[in-house]
N, CA, C and O atoms as a printed pandas DataFrame, in Angstrom:
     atom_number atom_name residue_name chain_id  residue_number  x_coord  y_coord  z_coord
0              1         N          UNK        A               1   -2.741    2.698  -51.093
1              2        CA          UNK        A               1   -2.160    2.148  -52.308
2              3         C          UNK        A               1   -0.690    2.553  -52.396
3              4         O          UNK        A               1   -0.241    3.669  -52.137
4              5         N          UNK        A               2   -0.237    1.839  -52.665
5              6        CA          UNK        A               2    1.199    2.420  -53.272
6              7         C          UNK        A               2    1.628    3.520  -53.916
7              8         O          UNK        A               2    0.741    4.258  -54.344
8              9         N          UNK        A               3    3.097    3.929  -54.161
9             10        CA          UNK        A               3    2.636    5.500  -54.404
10            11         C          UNK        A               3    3.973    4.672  -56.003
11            12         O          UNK        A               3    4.796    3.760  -55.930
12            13         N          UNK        A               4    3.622    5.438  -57.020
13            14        CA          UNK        A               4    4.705    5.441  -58.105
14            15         C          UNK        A               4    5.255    6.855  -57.838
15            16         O          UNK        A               4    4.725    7.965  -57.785
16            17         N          UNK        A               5    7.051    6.209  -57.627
17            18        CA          UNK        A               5    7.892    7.350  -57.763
18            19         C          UNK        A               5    8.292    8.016  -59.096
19            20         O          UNK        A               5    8.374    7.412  -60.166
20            21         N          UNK        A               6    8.567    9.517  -58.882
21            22        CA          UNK        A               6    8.272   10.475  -59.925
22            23         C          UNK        A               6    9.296   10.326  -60.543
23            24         O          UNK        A               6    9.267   10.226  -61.770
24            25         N          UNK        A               7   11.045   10.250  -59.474
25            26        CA          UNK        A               7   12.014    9.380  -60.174
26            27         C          UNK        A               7   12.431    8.247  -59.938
27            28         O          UNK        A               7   12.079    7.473  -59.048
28            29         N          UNK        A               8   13.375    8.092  -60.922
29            30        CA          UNK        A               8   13.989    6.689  -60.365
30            31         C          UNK        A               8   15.878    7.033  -61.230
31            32         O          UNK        A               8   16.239    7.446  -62.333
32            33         N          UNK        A               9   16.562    6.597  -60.028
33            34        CA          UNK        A               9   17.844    7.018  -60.168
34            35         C          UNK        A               9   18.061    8.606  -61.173
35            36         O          UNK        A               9   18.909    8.702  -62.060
36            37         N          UNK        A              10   17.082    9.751  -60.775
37            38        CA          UNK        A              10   17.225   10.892  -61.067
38            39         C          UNK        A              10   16.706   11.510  -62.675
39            40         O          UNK        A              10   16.712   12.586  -63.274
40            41         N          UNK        A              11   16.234    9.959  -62.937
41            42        CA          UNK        A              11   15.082   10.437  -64.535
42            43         C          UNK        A              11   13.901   10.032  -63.942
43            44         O          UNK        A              11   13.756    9.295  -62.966
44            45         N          UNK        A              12   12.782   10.775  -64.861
45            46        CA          UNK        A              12   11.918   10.300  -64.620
46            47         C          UNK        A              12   11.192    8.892  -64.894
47            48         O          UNK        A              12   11.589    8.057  -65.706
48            49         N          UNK        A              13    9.923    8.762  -63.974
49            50        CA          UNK        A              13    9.832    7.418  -64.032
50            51         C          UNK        A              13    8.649    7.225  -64.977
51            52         O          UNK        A              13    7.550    7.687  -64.671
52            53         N          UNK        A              14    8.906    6.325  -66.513
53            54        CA          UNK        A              14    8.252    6.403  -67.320
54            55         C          UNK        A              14    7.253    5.144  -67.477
55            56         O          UNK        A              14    6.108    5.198  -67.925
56            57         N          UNK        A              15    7.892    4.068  -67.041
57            58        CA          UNK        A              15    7.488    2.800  -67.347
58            59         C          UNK        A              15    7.592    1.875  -65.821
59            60         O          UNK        A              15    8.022    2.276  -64.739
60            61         N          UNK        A              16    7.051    0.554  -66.166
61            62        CA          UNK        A              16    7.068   -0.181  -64.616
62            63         C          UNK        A              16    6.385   -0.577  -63.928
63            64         O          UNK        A              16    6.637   -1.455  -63.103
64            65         N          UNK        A              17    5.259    0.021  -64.111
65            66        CA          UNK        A              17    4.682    0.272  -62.695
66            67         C          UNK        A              17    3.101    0.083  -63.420
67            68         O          UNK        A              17    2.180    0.801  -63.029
68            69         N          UNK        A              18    2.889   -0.931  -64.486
69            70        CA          UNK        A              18    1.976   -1.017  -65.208
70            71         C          UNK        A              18    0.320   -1.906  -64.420
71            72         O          UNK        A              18   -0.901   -1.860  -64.573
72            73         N          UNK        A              19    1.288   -2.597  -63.616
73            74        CA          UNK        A              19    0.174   -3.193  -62.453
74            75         C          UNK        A              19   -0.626   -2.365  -61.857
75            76         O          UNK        A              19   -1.841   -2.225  -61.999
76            77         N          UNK        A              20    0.331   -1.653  -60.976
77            78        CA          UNK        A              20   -0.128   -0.538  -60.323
78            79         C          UNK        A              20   -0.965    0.244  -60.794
79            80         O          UNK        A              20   -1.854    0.709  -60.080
80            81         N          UNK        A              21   -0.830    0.595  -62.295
81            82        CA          UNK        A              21   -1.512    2.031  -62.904
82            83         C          UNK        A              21   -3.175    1.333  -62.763
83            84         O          UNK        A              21   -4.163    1.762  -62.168
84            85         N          UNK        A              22   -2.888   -0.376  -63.895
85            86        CA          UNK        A              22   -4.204   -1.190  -63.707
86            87         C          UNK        A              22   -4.741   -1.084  -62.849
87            88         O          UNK        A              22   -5.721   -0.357  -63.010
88            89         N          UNK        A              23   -4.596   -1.553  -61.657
89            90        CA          UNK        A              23   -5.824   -1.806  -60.464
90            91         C          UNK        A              23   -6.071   -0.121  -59.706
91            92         O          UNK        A              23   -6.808   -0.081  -58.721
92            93         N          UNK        A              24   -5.421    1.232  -60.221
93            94        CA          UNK        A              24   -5.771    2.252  -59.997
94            95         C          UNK        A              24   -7.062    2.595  -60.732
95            96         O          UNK        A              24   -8.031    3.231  -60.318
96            97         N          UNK        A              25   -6.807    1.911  -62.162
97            98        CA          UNK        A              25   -7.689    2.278  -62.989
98            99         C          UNK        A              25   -8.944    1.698  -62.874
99           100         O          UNK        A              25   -9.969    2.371  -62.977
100          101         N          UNK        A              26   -8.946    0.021  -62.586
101          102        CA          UNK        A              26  -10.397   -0.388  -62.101
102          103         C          UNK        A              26  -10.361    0.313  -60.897
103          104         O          UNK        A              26  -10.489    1.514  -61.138
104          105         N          UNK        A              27  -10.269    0.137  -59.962
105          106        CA          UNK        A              27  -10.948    1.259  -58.650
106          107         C          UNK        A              27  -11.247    2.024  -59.362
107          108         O          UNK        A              27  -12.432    1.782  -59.591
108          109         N          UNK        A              28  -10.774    3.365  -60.258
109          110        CA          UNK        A              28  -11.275    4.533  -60.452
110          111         C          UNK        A              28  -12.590    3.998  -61.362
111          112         O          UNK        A              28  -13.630    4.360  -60.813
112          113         N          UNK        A              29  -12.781    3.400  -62.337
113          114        CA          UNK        A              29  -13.627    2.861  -62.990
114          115         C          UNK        A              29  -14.617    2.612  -62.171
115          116         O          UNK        A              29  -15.708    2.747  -62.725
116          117         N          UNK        A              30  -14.686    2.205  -60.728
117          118        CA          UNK        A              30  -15.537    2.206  -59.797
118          119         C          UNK        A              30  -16.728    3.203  -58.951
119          120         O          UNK        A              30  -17.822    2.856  -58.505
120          121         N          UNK        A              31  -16.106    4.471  -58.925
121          122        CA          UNK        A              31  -16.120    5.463  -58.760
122          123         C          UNK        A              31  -16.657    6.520  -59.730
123          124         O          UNK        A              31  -15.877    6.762  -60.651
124          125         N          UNK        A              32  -17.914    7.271  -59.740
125          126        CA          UNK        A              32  -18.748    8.677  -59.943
126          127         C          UNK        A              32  -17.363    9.463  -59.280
127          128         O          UNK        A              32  -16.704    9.236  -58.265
128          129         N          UNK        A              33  -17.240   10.648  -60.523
129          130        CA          UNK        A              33  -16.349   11.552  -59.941
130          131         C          UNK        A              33  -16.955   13.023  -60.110
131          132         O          UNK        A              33  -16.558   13.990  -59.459
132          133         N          UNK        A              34  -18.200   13.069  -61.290
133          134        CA          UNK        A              34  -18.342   14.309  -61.767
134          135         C          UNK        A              34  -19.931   14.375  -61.955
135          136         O          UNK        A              34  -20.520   15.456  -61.945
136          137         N          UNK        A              35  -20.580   13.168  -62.126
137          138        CA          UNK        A              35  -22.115   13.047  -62.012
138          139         C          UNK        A              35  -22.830   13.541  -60.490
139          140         O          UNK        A              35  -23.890   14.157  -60.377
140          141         N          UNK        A              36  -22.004   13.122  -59.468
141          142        CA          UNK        A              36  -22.719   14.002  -58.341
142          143         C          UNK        A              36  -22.392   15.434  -58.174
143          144         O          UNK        A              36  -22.982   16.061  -57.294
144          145         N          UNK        A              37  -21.754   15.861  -58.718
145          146        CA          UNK        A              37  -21.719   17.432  -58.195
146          147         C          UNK        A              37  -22.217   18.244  -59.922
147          148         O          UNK        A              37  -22.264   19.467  -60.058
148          149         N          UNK        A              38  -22.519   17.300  -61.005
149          150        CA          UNK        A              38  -22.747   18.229  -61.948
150          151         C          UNK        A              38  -24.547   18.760  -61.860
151          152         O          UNK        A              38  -25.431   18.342  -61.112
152          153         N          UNK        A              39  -24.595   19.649  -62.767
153          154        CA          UNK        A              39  -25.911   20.346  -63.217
154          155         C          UNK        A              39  -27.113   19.462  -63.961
155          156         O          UNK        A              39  -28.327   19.431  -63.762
156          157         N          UNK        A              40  -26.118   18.646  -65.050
157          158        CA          UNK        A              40  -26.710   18.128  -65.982
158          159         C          UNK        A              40  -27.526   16.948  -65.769
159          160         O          UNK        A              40  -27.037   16.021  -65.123
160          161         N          UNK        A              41  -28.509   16.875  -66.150
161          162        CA          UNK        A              41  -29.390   16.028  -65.635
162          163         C          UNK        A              41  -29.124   14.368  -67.021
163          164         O          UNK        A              41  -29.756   14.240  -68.070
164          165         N          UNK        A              42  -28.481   13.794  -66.706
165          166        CA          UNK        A              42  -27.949   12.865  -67.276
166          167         C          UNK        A              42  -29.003   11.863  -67.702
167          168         O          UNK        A              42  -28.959   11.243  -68.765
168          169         N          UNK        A              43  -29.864   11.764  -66.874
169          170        CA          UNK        A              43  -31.293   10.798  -67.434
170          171         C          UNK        A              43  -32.302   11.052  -68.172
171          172         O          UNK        A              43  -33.203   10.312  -68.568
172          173         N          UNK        A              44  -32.039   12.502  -68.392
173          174        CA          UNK        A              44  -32.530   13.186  -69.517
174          175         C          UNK        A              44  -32.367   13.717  -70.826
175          176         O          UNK        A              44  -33.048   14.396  -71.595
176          177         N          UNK        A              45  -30.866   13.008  -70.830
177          178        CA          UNK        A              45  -30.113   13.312  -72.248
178          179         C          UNK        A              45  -30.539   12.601  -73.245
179          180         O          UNK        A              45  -29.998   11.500  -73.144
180          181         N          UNK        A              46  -31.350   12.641  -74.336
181          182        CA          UNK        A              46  -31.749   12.344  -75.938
182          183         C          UNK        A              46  -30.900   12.280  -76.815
183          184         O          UNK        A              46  -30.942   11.500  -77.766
184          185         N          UNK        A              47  -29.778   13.332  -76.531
185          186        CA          UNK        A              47  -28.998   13.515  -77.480
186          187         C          UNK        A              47  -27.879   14.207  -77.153
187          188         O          UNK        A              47  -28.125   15.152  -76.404
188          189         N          UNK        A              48  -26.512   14.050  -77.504
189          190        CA          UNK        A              48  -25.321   14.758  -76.847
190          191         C          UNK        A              48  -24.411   15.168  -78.443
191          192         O          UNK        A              48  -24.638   14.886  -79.619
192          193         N          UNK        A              49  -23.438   15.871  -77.823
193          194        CA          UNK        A              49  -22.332   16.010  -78.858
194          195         C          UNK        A              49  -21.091   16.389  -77.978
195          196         O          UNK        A              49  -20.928   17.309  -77.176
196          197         N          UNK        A              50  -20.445   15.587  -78.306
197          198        CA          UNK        A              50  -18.675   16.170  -77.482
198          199         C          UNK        A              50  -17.802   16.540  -78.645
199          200         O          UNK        A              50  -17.793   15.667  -79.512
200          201         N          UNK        A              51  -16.873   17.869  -78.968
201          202        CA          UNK        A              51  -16.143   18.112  -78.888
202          203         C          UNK        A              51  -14.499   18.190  -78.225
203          204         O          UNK        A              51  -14.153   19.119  -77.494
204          205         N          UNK        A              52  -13.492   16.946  -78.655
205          206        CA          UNK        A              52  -12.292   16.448  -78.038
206          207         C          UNK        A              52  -11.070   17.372  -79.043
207          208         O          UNK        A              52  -11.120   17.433  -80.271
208          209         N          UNK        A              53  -10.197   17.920  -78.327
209          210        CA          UNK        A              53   -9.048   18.280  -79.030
210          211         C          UNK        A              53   -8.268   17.619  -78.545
211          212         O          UNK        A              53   -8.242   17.755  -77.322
212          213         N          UNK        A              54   -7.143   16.494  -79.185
213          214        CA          UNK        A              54   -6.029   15.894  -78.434
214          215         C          UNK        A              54   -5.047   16.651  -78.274
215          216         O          UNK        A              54   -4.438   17.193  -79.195
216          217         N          UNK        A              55   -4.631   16.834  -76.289
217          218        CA          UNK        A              55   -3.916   18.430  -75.951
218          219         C          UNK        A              55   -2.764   17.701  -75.422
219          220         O          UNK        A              55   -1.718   18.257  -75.086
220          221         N          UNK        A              56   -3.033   16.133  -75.337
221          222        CA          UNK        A              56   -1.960   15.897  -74.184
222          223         C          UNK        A              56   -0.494   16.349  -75.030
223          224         O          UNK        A              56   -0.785   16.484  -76.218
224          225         N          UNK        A              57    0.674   16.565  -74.838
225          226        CA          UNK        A              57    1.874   16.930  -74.935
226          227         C          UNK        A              57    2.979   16.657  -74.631
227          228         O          UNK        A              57    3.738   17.506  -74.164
228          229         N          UNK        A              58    3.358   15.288  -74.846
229          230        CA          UNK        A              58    4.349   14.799  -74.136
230          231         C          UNK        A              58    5.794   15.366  -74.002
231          232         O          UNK        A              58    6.386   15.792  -74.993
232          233         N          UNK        A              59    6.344   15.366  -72.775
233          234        CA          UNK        A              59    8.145   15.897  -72.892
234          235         C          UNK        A              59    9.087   15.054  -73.566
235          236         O          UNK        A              59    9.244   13.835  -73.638
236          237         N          UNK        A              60    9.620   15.973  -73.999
237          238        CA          UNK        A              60   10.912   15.326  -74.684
238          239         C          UNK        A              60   12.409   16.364  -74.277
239          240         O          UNK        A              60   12.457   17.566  -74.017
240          241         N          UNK        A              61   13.643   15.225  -74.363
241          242        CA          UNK        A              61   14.845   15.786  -73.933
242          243         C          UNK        A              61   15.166   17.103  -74.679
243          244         O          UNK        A              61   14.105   17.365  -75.245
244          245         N          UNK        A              62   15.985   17.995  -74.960
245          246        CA          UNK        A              62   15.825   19.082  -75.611
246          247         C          UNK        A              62   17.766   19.546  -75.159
247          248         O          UNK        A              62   18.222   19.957  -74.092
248          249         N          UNK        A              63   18.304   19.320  -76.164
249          250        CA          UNK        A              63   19.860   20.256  -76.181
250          251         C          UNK        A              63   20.746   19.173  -75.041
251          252         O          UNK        A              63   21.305   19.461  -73.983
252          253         N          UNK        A              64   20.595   17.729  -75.807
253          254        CA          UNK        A              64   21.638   16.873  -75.688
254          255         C          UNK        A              64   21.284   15.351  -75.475
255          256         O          UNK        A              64   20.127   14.935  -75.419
256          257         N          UNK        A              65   22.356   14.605  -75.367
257          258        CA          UNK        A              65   21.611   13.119  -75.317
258          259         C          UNK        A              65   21.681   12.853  -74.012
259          260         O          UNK        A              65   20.958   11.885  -73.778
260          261         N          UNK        A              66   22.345   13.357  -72.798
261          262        CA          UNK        A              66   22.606   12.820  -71.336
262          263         C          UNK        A              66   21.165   13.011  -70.898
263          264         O          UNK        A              66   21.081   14.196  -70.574
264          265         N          UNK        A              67   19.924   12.383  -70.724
265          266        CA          UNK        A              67   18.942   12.455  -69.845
266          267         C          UNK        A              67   18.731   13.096  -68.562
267          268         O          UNK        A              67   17.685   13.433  -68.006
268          269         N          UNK        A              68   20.153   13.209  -68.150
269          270        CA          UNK        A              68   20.309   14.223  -66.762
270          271         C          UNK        A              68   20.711   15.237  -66.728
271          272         O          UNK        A              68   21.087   15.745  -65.671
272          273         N          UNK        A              69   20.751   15.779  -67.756
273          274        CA          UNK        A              69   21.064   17.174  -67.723
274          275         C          UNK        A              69   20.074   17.744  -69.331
275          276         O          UNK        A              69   19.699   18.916  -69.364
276          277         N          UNK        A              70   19.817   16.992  -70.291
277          278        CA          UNK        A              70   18.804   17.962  -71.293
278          279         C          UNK        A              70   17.388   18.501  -70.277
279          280         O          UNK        A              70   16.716   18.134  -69.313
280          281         N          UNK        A              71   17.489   19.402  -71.074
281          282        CA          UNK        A              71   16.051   20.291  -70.867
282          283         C          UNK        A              71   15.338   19.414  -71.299
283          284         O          UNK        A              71   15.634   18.639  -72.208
284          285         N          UNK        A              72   13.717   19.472  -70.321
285          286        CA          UNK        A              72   12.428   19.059  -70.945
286          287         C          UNK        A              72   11.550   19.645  -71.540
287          288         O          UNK        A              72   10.644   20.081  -70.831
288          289         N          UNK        A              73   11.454   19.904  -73.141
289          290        CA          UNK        A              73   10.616   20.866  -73.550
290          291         C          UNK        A              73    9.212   19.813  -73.935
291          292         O          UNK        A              73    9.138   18.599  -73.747
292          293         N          UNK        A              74    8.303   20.613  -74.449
293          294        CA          UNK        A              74    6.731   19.935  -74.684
294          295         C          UNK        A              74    7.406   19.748  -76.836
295          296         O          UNK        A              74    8.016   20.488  -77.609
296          297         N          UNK        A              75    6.890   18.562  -76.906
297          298        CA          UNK        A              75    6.210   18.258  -78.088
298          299         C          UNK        A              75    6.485   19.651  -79.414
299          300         O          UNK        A              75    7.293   20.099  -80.227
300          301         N          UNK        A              76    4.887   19.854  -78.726
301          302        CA          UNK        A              76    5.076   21.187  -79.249
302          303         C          UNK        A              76    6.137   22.815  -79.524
303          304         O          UNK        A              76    6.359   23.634  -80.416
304          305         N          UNK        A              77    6.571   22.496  -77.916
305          306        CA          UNK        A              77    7.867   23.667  -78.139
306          307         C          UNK        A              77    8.864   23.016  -79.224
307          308         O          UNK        A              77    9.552   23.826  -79.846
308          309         N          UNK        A              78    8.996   21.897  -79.472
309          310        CA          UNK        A              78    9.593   21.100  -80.207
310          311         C          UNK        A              78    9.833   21.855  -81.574
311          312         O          UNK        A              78   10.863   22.399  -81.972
312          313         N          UNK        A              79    8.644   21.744  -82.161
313          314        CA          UNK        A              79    7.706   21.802  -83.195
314          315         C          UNK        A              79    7.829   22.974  -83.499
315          316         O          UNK        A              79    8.216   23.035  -84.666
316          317         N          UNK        A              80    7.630   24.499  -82.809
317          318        CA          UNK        A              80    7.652   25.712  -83.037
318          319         C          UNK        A              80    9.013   25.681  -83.510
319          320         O          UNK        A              80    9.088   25.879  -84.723
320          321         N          UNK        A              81   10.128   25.490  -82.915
321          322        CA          UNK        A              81   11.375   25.673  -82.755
322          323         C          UNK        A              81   11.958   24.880  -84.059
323          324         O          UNK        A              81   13.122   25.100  -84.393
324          325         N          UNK        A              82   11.224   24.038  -84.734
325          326        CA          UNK        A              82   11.378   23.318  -85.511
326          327         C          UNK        A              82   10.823   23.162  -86.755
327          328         O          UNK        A              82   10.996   22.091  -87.337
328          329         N          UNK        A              83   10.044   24.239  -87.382
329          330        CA          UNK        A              83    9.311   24.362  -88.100
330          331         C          UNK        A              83    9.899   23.587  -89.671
331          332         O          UNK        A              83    9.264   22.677  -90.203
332          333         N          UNK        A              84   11.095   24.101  -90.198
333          334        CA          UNK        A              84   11.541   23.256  -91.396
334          335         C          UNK        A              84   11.414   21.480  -91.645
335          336         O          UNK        A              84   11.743   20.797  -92.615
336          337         N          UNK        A              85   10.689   21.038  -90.104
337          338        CA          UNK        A              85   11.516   19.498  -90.077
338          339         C          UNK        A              85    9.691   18.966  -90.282
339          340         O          UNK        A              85    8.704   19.517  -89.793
340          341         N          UNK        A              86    9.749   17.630  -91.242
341          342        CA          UNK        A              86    8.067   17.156  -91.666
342          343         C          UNK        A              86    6.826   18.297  -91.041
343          344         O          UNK        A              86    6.862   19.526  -91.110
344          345         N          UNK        A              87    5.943   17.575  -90.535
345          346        CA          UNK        A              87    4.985   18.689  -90.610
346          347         C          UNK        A              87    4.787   19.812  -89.549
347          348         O          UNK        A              87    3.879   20.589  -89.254
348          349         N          UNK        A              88    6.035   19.548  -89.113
349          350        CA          UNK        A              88    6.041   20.993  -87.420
350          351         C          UNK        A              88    5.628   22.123  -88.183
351          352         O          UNK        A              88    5.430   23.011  -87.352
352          353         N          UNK        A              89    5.257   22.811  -89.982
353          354        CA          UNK        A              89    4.912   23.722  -89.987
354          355         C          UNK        A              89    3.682   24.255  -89.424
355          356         O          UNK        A              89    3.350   25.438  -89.345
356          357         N          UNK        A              90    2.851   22.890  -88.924
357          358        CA          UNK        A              90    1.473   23.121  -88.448
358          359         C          UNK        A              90    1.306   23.518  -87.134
359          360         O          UNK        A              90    0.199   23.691  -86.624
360          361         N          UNK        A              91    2.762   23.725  -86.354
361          362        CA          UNK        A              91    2.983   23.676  -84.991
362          363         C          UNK        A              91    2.010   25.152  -84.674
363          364         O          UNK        A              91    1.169   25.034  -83.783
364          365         N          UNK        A              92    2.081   26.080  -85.156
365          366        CA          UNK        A              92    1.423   27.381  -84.799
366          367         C          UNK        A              92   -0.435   27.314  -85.067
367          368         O          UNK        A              92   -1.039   28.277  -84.593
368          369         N          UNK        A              93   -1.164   26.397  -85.679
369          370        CA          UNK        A              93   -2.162   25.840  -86.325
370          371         C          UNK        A              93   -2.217   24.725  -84.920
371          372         O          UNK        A              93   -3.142   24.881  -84.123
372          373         N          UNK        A              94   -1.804   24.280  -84.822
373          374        CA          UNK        A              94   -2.135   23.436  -83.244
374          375         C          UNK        A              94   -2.025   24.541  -82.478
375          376         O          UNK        A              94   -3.151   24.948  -82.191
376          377         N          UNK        A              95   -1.113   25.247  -81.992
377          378        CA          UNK        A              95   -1.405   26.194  -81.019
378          379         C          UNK        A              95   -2.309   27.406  -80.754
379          380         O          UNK        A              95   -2.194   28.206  -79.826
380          381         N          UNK        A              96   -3.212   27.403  -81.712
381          382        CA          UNK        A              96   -4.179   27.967  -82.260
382          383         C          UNK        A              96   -5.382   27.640  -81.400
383          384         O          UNK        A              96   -5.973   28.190  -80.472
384          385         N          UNK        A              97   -5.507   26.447  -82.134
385          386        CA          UNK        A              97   -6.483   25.244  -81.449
386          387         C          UNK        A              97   -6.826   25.354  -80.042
387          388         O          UNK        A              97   -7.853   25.646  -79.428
388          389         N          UNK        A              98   -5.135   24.887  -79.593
389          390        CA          UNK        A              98   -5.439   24.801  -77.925
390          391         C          UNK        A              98   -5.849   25.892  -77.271
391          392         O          UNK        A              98   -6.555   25.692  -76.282
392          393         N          UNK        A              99   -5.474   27.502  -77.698
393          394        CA          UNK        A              99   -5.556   28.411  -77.380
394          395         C          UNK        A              99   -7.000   28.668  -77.287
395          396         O          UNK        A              99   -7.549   29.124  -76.284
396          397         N          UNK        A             100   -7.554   28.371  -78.323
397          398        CA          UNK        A             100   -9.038   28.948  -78.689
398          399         C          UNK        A             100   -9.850   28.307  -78.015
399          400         O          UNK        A             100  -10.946   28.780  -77.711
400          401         N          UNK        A             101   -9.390   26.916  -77.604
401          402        CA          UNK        A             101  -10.439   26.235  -76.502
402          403         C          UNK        A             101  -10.103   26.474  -75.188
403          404         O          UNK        A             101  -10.893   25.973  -74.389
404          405         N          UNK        A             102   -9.317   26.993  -74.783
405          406        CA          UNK        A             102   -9.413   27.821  -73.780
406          407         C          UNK        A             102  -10.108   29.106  -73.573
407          408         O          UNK        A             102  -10.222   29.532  -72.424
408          409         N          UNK        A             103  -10.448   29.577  -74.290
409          410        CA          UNK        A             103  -11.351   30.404  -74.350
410          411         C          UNK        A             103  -12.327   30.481  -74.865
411          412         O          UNK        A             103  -12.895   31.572  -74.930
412          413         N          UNK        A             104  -12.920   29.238  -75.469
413          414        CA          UNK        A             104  -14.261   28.885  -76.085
414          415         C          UNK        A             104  -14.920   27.860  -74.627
415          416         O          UNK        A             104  -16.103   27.605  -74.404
416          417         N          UNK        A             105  -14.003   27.536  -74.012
417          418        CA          UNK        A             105  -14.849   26.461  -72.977
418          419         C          UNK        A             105  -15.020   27.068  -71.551
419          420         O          UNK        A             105  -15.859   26.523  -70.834
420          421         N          UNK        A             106  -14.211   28.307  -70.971
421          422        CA          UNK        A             106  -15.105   29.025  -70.045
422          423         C          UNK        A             106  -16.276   29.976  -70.715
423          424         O          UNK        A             106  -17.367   30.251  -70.217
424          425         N          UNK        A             107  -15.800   30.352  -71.841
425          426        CA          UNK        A             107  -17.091   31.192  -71.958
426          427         C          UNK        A             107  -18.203   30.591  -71.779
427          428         O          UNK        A             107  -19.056   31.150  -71.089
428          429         N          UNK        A             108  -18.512   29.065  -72.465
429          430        CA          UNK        A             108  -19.546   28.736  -72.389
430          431         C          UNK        A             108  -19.641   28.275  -70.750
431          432         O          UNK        A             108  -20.755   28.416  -70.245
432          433         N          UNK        A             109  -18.935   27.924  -70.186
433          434        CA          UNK        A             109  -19.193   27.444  -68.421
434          435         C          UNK        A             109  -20.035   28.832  -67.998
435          436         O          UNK        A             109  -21.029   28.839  -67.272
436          437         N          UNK        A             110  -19.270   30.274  -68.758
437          438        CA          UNK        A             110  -19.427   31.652  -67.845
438          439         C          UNK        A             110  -21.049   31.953  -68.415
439          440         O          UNK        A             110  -21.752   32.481  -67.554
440          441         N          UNK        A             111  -21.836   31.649  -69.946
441          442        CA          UNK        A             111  -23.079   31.114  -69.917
442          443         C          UNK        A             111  -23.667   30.312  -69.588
443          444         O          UNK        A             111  -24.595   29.988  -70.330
444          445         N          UNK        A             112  -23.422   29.377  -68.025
445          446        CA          UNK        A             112  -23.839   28.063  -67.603
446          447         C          UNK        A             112  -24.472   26.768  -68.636
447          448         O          UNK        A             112  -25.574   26.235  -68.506
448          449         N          UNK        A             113  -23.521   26.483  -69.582
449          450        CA          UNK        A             113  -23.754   25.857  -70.296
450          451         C          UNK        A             113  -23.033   24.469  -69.813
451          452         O          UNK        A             113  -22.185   24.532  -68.923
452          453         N          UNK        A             114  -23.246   23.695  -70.179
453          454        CA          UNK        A             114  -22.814   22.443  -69.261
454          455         C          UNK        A             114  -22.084   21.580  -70.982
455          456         O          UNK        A             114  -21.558   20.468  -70.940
């Protein structure tokens, strides 16, 4: 398959390449990635519950407008750094979150809990 480059003329590459991502995504849609090597006996499930925290974090420029030279900080570093501005006071209350499921979701792996 084709490969999407990471840059393009020295920013990153954000957009474009929307074909590409598609027919990655049906193939992958094609494809068992985690049912053959898991524990869980899937034909036996009655009943489930998932727990989702939304972690993704997107970058943003950080200490100027030239794209080639600002820093890329996360969202969130944003947010800490930014606490007076709408609701970034919650920025430490999200980082909470993410923190705690990091350590709420091996423990339970480290009780073979699936």
């Amino acid at each position: 398959m084709n490969e999407i480059p990471e840059s393009v003329d020295g920013l990153p590459n954000l957009s474009g390449n929307e074909e590409l991502v598609r027919r990655r995504q049906e193939a992958a849609a094609q494809r068992e990635l985690y049912r053959p090597i898991s524990r869980v006996d899937f034909g036996g499930i009655r009943a489930a519950c998932a727990v989702a925290l939304h972690m993704h974090q997107p970058l943003i420029p950080a200490g100027g407008d030239d794209l080639h030279t600002a820093a890329l900080i996360s969202n969130l570093q944003y947010m800490m750094e930014h606490q007076g501005i709408g609701d970034n006071h919650n920025a430490p209350v999200f980082q909470a979150c993410y923190r705690r499921m990091g350590e709420i979701i091996p423990d339970l792996v480290h009780q073979g809990l699936s």
